[in-house]
C-alpha beads as a LAMMPS data file, in Angstrom:
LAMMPS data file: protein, C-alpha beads

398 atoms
397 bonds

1 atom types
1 bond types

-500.0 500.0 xlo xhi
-500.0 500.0 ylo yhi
-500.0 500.0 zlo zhi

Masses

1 110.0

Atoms # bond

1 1 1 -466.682 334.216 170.520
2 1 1 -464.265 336.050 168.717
3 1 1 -461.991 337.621 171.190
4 1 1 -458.740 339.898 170.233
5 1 1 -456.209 337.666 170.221
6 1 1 -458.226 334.230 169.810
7 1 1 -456.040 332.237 167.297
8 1 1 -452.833 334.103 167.945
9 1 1 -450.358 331.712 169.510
10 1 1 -447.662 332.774 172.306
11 1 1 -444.506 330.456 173.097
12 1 1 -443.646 332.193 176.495
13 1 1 -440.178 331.747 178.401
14 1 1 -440.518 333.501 180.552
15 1 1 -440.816 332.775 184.296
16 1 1 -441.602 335.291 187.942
17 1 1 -443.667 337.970 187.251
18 1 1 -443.467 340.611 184.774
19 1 1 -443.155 338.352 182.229
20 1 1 -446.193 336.098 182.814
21 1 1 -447.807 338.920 183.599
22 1 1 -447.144 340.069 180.068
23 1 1 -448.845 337.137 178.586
24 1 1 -451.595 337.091 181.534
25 1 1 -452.994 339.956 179.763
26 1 1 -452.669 338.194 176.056
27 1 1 -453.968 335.100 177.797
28 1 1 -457.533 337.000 178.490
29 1 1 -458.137 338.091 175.206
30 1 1 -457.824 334.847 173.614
31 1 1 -454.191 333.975 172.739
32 1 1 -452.957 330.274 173.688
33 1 1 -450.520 330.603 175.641
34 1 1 -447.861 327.797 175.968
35 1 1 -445.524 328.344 178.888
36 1 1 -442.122 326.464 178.752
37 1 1 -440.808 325.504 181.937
38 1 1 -437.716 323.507 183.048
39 1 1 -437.923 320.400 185.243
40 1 1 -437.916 322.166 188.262
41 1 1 -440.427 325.059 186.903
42 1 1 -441.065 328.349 187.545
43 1 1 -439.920 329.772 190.566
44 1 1 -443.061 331.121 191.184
45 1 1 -444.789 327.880 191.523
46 1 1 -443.489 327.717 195.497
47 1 1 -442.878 331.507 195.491
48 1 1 -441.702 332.383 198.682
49 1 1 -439.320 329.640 199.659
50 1 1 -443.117 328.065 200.605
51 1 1 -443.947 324.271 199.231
52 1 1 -446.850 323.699 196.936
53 1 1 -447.382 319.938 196.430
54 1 1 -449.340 320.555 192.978
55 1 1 -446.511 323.292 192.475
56 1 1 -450.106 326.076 192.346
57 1 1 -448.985 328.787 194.712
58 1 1 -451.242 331.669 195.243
59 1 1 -448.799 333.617 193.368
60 1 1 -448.476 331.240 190.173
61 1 1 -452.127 330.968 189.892
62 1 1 -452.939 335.008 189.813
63 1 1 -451.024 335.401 186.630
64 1 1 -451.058 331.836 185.338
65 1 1 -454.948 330.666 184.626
66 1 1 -455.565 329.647 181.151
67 1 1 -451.741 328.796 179.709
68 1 1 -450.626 325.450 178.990
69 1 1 -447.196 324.106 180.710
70 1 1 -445.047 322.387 178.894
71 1 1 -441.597 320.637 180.782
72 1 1 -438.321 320.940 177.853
73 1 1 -434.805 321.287 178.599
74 1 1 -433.399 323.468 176.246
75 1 1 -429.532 321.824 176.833
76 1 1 -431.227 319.120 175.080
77 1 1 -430.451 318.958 171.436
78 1 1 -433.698 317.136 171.092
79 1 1 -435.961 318.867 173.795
80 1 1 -434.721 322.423 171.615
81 1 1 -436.126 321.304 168.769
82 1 1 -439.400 320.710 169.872
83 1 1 -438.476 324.596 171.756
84 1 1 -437.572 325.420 167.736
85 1 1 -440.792 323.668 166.235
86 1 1 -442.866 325.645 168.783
87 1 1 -441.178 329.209 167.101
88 1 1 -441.703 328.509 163.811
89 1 1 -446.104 328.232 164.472
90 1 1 -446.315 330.589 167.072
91 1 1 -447.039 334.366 166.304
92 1 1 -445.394 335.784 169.452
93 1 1 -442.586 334.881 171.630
94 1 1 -441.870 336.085 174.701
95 1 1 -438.594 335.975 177.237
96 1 1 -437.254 337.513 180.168
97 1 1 -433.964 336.110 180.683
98 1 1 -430.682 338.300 180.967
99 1 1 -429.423 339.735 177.731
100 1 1 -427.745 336.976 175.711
101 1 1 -429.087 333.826 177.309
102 1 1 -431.504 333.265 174.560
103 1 1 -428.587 333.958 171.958
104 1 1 -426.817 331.321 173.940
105 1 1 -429.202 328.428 173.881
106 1 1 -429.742 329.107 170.507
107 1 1 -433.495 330.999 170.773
108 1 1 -432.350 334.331 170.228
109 1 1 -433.956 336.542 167.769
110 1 1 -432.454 336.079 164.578
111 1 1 -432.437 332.364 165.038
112 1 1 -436.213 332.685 166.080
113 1 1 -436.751 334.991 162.973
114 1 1 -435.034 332.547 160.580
115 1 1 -437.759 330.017 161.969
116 1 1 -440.412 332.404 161.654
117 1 1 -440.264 336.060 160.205
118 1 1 -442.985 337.451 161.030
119 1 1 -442.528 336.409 164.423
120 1 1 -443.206 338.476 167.215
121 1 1 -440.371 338.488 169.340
122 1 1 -440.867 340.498 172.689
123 1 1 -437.679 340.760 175.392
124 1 1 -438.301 341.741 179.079
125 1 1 -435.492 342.314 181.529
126 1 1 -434.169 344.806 183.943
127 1 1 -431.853 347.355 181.772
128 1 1 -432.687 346.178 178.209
129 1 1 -430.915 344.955 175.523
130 1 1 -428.925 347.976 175.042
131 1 1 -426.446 349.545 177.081
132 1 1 -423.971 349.638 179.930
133 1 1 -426.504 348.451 182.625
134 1 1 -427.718 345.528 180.289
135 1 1 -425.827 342.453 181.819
136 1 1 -427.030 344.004 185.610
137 1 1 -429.439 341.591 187.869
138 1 1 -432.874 343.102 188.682
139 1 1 -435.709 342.761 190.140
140 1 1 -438.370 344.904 191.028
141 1 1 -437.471 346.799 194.233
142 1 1 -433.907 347.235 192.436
143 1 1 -435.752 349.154 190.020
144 1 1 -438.290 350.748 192.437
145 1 1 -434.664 351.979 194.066
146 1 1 -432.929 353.013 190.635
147 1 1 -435.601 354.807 188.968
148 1 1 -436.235 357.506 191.736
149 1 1 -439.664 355.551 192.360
150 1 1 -438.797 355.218 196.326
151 1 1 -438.056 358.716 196.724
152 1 1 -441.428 359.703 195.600
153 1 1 -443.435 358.434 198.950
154 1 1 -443.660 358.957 202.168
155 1 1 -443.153 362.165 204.115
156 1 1 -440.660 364.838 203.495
157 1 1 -437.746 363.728 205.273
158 1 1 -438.558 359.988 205.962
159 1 1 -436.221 357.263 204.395
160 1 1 -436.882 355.722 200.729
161 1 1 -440.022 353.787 201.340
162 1 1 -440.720 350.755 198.545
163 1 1 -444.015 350.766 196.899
164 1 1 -446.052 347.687 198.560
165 1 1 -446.513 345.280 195.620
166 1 1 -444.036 344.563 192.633
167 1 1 -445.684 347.815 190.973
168 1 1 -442.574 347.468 188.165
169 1 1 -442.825 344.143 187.189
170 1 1 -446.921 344.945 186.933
171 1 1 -446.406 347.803 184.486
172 1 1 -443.779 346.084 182.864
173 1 1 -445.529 343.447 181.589
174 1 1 -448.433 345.694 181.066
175 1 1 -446.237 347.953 178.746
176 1 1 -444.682 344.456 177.015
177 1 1 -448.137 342.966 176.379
178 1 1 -449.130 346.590 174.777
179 1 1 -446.314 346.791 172.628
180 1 1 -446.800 343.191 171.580
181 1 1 -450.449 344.112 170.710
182 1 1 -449.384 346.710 168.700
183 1 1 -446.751 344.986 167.321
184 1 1 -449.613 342.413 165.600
185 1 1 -451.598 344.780 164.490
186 1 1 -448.493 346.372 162.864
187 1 1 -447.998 342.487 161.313
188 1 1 -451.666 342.544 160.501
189 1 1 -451.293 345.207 157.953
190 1 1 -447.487 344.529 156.797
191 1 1 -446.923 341.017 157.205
192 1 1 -444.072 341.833 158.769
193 1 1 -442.526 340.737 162.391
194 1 1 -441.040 343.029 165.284
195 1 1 -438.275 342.384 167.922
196 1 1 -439.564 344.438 171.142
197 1 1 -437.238 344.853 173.957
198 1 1 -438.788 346.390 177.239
199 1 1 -436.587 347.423 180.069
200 1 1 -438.206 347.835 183.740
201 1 1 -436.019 350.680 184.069
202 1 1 -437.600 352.232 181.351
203 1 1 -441.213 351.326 182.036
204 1 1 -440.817 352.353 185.622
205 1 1 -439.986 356.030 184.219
206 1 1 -442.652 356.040 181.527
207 1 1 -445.489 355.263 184.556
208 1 1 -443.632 358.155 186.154
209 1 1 -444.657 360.597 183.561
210 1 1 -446.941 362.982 185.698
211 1 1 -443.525 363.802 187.812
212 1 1 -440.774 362.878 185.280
213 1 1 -442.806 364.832 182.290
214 1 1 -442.590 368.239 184.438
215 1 1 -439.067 367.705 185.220
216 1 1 -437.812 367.049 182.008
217 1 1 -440.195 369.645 180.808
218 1 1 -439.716 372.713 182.735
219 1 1 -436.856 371.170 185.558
220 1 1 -439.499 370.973 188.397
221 1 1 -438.570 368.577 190.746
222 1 1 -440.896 366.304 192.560
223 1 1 -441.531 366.412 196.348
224 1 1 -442.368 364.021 198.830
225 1 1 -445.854 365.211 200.403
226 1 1 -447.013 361.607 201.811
227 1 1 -450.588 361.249 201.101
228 1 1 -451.412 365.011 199.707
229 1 1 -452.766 365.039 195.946
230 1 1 -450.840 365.369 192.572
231 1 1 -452.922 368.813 193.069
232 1 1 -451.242 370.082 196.299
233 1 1 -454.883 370.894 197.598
234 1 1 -455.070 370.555 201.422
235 1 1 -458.624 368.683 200.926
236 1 1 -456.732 366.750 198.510
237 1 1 -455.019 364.284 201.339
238 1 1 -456.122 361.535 203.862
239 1 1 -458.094 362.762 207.080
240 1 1 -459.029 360.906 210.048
241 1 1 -462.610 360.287 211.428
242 1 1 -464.493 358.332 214.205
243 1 1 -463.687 355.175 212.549
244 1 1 -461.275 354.875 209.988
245 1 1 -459.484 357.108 207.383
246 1 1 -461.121 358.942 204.634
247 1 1 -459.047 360.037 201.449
248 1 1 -460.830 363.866 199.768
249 1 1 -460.193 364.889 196.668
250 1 1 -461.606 368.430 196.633
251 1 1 -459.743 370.336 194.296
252 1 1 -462.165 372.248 192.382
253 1 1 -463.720 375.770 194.194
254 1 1 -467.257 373.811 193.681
255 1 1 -466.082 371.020 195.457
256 1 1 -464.560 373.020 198.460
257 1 1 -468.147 374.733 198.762
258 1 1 -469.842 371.381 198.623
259 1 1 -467.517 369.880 201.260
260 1 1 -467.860 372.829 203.453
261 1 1 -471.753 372.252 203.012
262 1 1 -472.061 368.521 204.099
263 1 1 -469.507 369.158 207.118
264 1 1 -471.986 371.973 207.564
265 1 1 -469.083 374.758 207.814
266 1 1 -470.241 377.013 205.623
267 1 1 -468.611 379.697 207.334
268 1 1 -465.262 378.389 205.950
269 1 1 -466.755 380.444 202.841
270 1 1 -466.653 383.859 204.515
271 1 1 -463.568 383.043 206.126
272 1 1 -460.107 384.817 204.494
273 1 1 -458.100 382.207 205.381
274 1 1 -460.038 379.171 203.481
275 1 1 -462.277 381.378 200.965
276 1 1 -460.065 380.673 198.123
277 1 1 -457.976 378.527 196.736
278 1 1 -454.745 379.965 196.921
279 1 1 -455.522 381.750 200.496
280 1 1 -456.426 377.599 201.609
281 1 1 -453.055 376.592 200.609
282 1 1 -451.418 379.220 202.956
283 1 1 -453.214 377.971 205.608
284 1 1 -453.652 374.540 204.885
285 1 1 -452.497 373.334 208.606
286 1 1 -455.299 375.080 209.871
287 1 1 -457.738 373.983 207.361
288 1 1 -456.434 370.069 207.910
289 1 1 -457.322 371.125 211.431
290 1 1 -460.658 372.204 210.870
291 1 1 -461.628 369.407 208.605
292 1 1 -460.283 367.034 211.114
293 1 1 -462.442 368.652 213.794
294 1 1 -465.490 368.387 211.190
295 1 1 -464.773 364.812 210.245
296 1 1 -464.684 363.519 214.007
297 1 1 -468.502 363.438 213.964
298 1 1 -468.813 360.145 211.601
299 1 1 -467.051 356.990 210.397
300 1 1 -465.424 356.841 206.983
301 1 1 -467.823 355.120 205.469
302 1 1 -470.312 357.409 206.155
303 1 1 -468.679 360.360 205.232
304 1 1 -467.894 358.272 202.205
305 1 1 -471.417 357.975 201.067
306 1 1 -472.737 361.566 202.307
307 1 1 -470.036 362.998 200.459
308 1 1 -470.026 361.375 197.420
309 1 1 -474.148 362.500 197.129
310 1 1 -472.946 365.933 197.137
311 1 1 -470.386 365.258 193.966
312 1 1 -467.776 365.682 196.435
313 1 1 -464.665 363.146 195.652
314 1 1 -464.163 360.940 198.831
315 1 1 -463.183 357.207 199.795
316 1 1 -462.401 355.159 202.835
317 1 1 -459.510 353.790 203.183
318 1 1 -459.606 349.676 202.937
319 1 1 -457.932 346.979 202.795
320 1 1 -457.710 344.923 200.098
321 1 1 -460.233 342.485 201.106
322 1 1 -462.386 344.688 201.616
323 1 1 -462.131 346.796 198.635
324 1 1 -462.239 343.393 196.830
325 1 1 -465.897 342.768 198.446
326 1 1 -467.173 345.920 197.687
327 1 1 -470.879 345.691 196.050
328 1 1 -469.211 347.483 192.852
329 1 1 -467.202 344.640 191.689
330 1 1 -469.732 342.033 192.014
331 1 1 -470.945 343.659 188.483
332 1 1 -467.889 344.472 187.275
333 1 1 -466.475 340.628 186.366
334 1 1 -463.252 341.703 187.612
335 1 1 -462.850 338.692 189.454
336 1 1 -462.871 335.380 187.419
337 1 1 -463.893 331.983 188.876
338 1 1 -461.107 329.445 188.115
339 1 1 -461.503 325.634 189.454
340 1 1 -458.169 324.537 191.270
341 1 1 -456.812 321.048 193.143
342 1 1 -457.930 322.559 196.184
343 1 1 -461.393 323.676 194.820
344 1 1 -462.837 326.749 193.776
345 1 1 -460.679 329.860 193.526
346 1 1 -460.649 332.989 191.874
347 1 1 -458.181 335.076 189.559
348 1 1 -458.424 338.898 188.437
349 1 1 -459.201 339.607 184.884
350 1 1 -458.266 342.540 182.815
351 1 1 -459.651 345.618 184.527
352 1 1 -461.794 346.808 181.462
353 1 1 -465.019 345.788 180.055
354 1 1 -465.712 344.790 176.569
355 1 1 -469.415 344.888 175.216
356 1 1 -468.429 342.216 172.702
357 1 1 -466.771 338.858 173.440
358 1 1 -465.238 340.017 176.861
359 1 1 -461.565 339.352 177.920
360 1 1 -461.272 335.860 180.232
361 1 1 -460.279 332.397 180.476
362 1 1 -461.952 328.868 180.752
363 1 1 -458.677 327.127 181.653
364 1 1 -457.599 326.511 185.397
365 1 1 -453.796 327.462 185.725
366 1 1 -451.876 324.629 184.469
367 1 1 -449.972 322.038 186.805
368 1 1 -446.043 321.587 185.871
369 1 1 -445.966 319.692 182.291
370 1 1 -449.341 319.205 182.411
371 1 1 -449.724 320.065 178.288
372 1 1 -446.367 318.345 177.879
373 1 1 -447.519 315.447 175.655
374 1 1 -450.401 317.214 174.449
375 1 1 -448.406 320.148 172.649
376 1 1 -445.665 317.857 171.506
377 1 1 -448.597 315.187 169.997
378 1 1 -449.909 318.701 168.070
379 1 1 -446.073 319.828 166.688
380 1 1 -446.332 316.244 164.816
381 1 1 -443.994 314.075 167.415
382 1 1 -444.613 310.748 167.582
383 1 1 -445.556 309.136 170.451
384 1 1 -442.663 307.105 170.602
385 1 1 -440.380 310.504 170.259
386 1 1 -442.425 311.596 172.899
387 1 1 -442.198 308.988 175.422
388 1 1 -437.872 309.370 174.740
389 1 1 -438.312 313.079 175.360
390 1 1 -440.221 313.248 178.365
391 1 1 -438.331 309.758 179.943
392 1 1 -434.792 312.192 179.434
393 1 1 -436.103 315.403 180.757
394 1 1 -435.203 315.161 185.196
395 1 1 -438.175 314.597 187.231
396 1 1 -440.031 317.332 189.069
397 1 1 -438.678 318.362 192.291
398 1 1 -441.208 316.807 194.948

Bonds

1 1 1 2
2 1 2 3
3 1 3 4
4 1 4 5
5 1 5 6
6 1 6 7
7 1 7 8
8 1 8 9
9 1 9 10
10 1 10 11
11 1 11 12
12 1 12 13
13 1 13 14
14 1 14 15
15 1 15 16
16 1 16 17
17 1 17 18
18 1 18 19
19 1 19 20
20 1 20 21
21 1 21 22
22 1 22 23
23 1 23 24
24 1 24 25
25 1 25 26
26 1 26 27
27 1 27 28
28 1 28 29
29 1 29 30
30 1 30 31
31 1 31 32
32 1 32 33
33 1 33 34
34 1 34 35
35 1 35 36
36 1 36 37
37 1 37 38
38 1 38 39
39 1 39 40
40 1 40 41
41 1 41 42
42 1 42 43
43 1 43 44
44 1 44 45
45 1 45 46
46 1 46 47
47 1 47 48
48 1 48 49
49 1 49 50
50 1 50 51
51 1 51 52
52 1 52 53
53 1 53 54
54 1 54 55
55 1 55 56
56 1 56 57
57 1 57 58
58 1 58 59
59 1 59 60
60 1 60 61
61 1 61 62
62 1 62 63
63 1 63 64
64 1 64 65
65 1 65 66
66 1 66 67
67 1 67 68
68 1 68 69
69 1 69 70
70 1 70 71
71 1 71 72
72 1 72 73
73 1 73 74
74 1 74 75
75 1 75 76
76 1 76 77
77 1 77 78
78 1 78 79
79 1 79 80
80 1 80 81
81 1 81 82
82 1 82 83
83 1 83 84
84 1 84 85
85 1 85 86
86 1 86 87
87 1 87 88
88 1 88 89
89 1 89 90
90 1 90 91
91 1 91 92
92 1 92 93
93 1 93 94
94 1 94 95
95 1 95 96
96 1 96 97
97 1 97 98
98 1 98 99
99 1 99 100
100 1 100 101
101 1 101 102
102 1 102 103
103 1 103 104
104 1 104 105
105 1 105 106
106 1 106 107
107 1 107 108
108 1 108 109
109 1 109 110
110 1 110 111
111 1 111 112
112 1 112 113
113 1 113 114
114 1 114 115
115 1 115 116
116 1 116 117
117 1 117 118
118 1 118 119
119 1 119 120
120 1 120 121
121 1 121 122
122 1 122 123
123 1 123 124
124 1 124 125
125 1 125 126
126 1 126 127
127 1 127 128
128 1 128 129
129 1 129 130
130 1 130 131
131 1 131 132
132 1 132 133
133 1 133 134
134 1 134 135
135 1 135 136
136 1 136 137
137 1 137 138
138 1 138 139
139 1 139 140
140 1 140 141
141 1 141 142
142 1 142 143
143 1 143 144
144 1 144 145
145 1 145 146
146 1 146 147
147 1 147 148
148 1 148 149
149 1 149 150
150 1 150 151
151 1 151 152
152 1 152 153
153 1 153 154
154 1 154 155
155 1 155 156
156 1 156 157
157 1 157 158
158 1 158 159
159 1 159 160
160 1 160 161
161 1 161 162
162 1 162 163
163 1 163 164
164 1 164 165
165 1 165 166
166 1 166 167
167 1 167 168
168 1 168 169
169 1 169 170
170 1 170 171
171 1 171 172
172 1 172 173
173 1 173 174
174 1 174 175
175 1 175 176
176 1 176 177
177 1 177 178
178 1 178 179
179 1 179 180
180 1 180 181
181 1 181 182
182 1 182 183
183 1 183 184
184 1 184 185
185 1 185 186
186 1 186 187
187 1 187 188
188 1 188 189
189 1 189 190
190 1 190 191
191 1 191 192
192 1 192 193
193 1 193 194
194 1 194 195
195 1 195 196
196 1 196 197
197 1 197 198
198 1 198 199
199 1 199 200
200 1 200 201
201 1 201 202
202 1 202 203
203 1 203 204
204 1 204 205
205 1 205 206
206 1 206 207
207 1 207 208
208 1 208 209
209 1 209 210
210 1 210 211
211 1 211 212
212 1 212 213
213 1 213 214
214 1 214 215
215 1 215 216
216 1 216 217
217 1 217 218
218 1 218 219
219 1 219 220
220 1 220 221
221 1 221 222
222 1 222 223
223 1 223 224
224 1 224 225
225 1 225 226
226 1 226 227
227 1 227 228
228 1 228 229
229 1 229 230
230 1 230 231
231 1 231 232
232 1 232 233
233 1 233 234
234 1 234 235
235 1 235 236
236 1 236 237
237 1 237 238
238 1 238 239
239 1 239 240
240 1 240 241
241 1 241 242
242 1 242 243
243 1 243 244
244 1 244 245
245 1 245 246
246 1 246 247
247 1 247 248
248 1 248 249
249 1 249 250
250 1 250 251
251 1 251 252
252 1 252 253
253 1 253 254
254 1 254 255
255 1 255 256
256 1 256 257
257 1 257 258
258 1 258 259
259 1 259 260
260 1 260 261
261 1 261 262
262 1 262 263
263 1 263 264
264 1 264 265
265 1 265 266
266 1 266 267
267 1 267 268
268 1 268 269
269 1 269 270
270 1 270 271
271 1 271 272
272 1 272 273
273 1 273 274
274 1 274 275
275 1 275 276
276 1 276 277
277 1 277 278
278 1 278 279
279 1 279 280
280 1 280 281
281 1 281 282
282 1 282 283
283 1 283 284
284 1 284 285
285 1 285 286
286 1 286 287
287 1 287 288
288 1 288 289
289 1 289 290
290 1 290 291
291 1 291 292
292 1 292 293
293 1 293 294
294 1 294 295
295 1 295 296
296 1 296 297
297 1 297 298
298 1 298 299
299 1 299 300
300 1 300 301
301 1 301 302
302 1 302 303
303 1 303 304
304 1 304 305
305 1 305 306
306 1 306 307
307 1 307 308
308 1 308 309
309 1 309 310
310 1 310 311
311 1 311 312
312 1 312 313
313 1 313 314
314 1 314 315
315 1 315 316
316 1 316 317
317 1 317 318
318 1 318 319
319 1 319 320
320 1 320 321
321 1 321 322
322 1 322 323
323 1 323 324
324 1 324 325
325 1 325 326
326 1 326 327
327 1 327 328
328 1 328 329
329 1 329 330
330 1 330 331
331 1 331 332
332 1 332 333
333 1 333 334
334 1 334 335
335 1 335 336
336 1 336 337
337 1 337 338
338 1 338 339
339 1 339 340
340 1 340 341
341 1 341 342
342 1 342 343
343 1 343 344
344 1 344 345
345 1 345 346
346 1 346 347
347 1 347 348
348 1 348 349
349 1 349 350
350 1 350 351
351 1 351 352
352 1 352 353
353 1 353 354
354 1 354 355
355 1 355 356
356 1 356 357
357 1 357 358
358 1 358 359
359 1 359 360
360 1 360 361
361 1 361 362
362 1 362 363
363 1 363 364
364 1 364 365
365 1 365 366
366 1 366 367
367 1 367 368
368 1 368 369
369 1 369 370
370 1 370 371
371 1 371 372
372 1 372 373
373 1 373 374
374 1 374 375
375 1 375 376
376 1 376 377
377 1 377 378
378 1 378 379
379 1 379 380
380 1 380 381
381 1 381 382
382 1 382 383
383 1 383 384
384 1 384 385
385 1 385 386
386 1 386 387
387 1 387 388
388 1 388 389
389 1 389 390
390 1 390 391
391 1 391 392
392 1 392 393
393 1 393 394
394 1 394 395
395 1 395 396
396 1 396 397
397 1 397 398
């Protein structure tokens, strides 16, 4: 195999979510990833305020499988050099602390680079390294609030309404883990290194570009239409039926005629009011009443299938176990087998298929200082050195 990133190796700090999530997606194409944990590890690890005897919680293990854990206290003069001699062979590094707590334990970029100048050196955090906001706490839903993300669902009217998932922190460390690819490809052809600094704040704008483009564009302000498409189509929305919801996406004059064939209401062809496009958004309560009407006859699922035969855009509305058994994924290798203290489990992969040497990992997510002695033995300590180090560092919370 001869994956991306096989060979390439990552020293990561960092420690939640968009930062291992960063090096998640460096992790399936091949880079070794060694994550650095304190004594008491990630937080993640009994995310939740929930206890994980083998410190594995669900949440650890999504965006954990395949790194190596290593236990270091970097107050330790000694325990920071092994930190240091872990720089100065890696190819990337990547951190998420505040702004200037690398500087101040003496892992900051320029000390990094001085190790190792072609060095990768990739900072996540809320604001960025830059500006009056830089020192400020964040997490996701602080950004989700900030950014003008909450006031982007939900009805017109209704109160700011928070995205379900940490959709910030996800796009974060997607945009981190693209920069750093870049960023060695850059190296590749230059030789030379790159500090990246990614903001949340700044990737939660960039994902907004289909409403923040237009604004800053042409001043158009986004509205809150709950579940009706980017388009503004009325049969671009969420529609009950017998059983369940059903989500259209009929934009297109084509589609509308298809649609109005499999409901078999053609006559919504002759009529003014729905004929075209324009006259269907000046009436769109009526036609969501009508298609209502027509969608009572069948369950989602149905409709799902009927509709998508006639190139018509349509899917139920699911859950995420069941859009996670859906027949489609089963050939998709979305979901990865990964073997865990508690048996078989299961992580997501990348979300895109290679025909060559496909992203993955073989590793099981590691258990706190599992690779401890293993990565110190490979940086050249002796064993002795090693026992010292690893009798110093404070045991494991139980």
């Amino acid at each position: 195999m001869a994956r991306a990133l096989d060979g390439i190796q990552v020293v990561d700090f960092s420690h939640v979510l968009a930062g291992p999530i960063c090096t998640h997606y460096l992790c399936l194409q091949g880079a070794d990833v060694v994550k650095v944990e304190p004594a008491a590890g990630d937080t993640m690890r009994s995310y939740g305020g929930q206890t994980h005897p083998d410190g594995l919680s669900p949440s650890f293990i999504a965006v954990n499988a395949g790194k190596r854990s290593v236990v270091l206290d970097l107050k330790d003069e000694r325990q920071l050099g092994a930190a240091r001699r872990l720089v100065a062979g890696a190819d990337v590094v990547v951190e998420n602390f505040r702004p200037g707590v690398m500087d101040r334990l003496g892992l900051g970029y320029e000390a990094c680079k001085a190790l190792n100048p072609g060095l990768v050196f990739c900072s996540i955090s809320g604001f960025g390294q830059t500006g009056p906001l830089r020192a400020n706490p964040a997490i996701d839903q602080i950004i989700q609030s900030m950014s003008g993300l909450m006031m982007l669902s939900g009805e017109p009217g209704s109160p700011a309404l928070r995205v379900g998932f940490p959709l910030v922190d996800t796009y974060t460390g997607l945009t981190a883990a693209f920069a750093i690819m870049g960023s060695l490809l850059r190296r590749a052809r230059t030789g030379a290194g790159q500090r990246i600094d990614v903001a949340m704040l700044d990737a939660a704008l960039a994902m907004m570009i289909p409403v923040a483009g237009p604004f800053l564009a042409a001043g158009v302000e986004p509205r809150r239409t709950g579940n009706l498409g980017y388009s503004q189509s009325p049969t671009a929305d969420t529609f009950p039926t017998a059983d369940g919801e059903i989500t259209l996406g009929v934009v297109r004059q084509q589609q509308f005629e298809a649609l109005c064939r499999v409901l078999q209401r053609t006559e919504w062809l002759r009529d003014p009011r729905f004929a075209a496009r324009r006259a269907r958004q000046h009436n769109a309560l009526s036609l969501r009443a009508e298609v209502v009407a027509a969608l009572r006859g069948r369950d989602a699922i149905t409709w799902e299938r009927l509709l998508n035969e006639a190139g018509v855009a349509a899917g139920a509305v699911r859950t995420l176990p069941q859009a996670l058994q859906m027949e489609q994924l089963s050939q998709r290798a979305l979901c990865l087998p990964v073997e865990l203290p508690s048996g078989r489990g299961q992580v997501l992969n990348a979300g895109f298929l290679l025909a060559e040497d496909p992203a993955g990992v073989e590793r099981p997510p590691p258990t706190l200082g599992q690779h401890t002695r293993q990565v110190l033995q490979g940086l050249g300590y002796a064993t002795a050195e090693i026992d010292a180090m690893t009798a110093a560092a404070p045991a494991p919370p139980p």
